[in-house]
PLY file of the C-alpha trace (Angstrom):
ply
format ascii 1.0
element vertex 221
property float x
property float y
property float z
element edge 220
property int vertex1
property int vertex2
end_header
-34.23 31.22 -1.30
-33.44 31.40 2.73
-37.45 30.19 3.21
-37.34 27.20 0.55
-33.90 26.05 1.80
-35.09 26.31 5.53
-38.33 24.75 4.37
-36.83 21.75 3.21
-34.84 20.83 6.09
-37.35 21.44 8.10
-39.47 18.36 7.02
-36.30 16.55 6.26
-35.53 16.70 9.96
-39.10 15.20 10.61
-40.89 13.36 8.22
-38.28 10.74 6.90
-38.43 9.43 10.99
-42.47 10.22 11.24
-43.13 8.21 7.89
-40.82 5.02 9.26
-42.52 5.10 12.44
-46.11 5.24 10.40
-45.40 2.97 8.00
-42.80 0.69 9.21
-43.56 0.71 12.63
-40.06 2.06 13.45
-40.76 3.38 17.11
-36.96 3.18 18.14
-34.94 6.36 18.31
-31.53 6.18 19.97
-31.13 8.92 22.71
-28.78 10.95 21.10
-30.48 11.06 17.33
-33.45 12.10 19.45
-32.01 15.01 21.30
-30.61 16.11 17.89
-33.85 15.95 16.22
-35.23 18.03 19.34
-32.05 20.58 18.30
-32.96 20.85 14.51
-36.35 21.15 14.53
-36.92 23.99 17.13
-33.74 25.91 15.36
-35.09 25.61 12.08
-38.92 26.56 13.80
-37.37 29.11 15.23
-35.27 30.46 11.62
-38.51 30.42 10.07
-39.89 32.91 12.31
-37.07 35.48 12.40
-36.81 34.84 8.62
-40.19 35.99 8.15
-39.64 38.88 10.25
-36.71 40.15 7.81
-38.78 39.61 4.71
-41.67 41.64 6.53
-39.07 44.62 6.94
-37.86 43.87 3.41
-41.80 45.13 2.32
-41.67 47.80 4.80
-38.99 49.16 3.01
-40.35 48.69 -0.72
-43.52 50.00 0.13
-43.15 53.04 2.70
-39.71 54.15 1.60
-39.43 52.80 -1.78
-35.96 55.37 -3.07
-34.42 54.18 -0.10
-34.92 50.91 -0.96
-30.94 50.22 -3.18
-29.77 52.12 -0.43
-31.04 50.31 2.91
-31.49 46.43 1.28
-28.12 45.87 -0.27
-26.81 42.60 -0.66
-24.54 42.86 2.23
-27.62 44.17 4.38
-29.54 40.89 3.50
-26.56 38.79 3.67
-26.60 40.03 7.55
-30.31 39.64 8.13
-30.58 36.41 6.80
-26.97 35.14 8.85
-28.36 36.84 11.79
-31.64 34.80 11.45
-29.64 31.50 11.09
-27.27 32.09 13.78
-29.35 32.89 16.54
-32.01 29.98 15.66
-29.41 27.33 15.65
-28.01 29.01 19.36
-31.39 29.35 20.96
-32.47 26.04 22.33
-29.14 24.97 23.16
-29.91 25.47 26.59
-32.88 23.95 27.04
-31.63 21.00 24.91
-28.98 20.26 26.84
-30.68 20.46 30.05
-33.24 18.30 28.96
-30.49 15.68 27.66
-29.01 15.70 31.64
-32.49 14.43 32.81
-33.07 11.35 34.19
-34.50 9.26 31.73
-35.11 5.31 31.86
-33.10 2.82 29.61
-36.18 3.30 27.01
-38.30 6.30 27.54
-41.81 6.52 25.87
-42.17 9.36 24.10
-45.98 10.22 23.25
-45.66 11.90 20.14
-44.51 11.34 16.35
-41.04 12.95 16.36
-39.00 14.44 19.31
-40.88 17.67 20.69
-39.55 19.07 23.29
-41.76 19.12 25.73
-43.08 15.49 24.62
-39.65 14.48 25.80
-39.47 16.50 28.80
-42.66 14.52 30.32
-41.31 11.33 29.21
-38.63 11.74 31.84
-37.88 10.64 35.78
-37.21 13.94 36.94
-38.92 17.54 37.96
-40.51 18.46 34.81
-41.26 21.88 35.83
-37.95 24.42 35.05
-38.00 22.30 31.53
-41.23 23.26 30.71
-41.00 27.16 32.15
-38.29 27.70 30.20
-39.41 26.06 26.76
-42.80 28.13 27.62
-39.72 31.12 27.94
-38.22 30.60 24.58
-41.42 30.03 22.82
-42.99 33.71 23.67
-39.54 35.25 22.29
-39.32 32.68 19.51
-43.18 32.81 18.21
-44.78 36.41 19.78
-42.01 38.77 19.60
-41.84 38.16 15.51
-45.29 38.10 15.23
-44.80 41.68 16.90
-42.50 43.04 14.61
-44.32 41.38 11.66
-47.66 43.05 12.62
-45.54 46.33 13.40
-44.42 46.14 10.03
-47.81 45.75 8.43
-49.29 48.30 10.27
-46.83 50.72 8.47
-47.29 49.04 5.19
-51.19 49.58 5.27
-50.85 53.26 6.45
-48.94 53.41 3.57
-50.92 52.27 1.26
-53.96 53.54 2.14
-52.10 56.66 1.31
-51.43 55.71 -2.66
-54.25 57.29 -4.42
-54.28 55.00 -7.75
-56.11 51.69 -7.19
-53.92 49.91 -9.56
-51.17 51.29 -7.00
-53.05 49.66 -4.26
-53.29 46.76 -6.01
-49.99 46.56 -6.56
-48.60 46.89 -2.95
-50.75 44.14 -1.70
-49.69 41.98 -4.36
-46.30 42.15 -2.85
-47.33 40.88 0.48
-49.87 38.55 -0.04
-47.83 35.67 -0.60
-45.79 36.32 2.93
-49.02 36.82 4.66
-49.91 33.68 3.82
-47.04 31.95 4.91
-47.21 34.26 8.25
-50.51 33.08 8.94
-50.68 29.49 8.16
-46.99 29.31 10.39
-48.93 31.29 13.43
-52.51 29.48 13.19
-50.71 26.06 13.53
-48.50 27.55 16.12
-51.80 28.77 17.44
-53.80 25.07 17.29
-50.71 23.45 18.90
-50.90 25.86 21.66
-54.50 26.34 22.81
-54.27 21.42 22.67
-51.41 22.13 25.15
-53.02 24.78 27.50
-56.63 23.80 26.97
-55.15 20.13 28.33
-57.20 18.15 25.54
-56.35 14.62 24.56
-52.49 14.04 23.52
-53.96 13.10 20.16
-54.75 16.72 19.48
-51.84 18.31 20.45
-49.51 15.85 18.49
-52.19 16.84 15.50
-51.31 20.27 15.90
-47.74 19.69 15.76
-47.82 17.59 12.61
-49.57 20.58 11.16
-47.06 22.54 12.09
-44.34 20.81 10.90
-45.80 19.65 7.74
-48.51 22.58 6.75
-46.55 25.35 6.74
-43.13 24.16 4.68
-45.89 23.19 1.73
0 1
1 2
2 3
3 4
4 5
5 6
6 7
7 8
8 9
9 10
10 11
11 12
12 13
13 14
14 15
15 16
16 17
17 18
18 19
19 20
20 21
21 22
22 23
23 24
24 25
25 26
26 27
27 28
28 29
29 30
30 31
31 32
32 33
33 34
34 35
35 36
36 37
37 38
38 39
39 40
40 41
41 42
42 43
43 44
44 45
45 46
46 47
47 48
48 49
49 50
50 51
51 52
52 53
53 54
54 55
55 56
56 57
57 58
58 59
59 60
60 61
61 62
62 63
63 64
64 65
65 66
66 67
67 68
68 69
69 70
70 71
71 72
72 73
73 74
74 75
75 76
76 77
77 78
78 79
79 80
80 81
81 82
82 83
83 84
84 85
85 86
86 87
87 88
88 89
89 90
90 91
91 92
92 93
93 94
94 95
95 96
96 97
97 98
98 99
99 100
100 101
101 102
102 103
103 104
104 105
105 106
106 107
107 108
108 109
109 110
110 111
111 112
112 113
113 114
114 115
115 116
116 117
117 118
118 119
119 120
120 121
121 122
122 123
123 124
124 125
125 126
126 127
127 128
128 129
129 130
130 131
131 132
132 133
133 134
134 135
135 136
136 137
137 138
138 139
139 140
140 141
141 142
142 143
143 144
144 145
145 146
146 147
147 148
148 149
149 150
150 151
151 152
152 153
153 154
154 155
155 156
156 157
157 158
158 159
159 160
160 161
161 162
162 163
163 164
164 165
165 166
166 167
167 168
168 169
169 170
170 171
171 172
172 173
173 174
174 175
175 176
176 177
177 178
178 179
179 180
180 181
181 182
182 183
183 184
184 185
185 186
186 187
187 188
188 189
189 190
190 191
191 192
192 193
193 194
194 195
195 196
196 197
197 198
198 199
199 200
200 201
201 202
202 203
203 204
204 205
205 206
206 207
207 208
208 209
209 210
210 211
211 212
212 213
213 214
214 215
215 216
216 217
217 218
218 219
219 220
């Protein structure tokens, strides 16, 4: 229920805007509906992420300690997981929103990219782009690779485990339960993935705005 709601606003924050400006030819975003687009979509990127994370432990649990299971994921324990997920996404690129909004920016700023990325808006503006884009780089890693960590960490332990169960129909089973969140976890990581290796591997700005789009638009469907 916490994915599907997230996933919704997630493309609500970007597509209405991306299918004006491809259709329309809307290209004009005021500064402050831009920095608030910048705000929703990298909290609601980064909810996704710790979101999966708490559904990963929620297999971890079912699978490698499955009588412990009514006692460890109650509702209150999942009501605190999934808060905890919300919470700290929406707090996390306050920062580095903010500091990007106290740039120096010209009365209209030309933003290379199909909704308001951060770092698309960073180079857009008149001053030092560096500390901007060292500390987006910053919350990225803890954002995108430290879940992937404790996702893998997870599934490590669930494959021990069921390596373990002798039935096949048991086996069966147990992956059954997770393929539908691997899925998700890997087509959120690979398009996390493309969008990074256009940025670092400096190709055209065509490609890394591609791998954005993907995504924000691949992953929620």
């Amino acid at each position: 229920g916490n994915l599907s709601a997230l996933d919704i606003l997630f493309t609500t924050t970007t597509v209405p805007k991306m299918l004006s400006l491809l259709l329309l030819g809307d290209r004009l975003l005021s500064f402050p509906a831009c920095f608030l687009q910048m705000h929703l979509f990298h909290s609601f990127s980064s909810s996704e992420a710790f979101i999966l994370v708490v559904m990963a432990y929620d297999r971890y649990v079912a699978i490698c300690r499955p009588l412990h299971y009514p006692v460890h994921m109650t509702p209150q324990t999942n009501t605190a997981l999934a808060a905890s997920a919300w919470i700290t996404a929406l707090l996390l690129p306050i920062p580095a929103v903010v500091q990007t909004s106290h740039m120096a920016f010209d009365n209209i700023a030309y933003i290379y990219h199909c909704f308001c990325d951060h770092l698309a808006v960073v180079q857009a503006s008149c001053s030092d782009t560096s500390p901007q884009t060292l500390m987006g780089f910053c919350i990225a890693m803890v954002v995108s690779f430290l879940p992937l960590l404790l996702v893998l960490l997870s599934y490590v332990r669930i494959l021990i485990s069921v390596l373990q169960i002798n039935s096949k129909e048991g086996r069966s089973k147990a992956f059954s339960t997770c393929s539908s969140h691997l899925l998700v976890v890997g087509t959120y990581y690979l398009s996390i993935a493309i969008s990074y290796v256009a940025y670092r591997a400096d190709l055209p700005v065509d490609f890394l705005i591609m791998g954005n789009v993907v995504y924000a638009i691949l992953t929620p469907v």
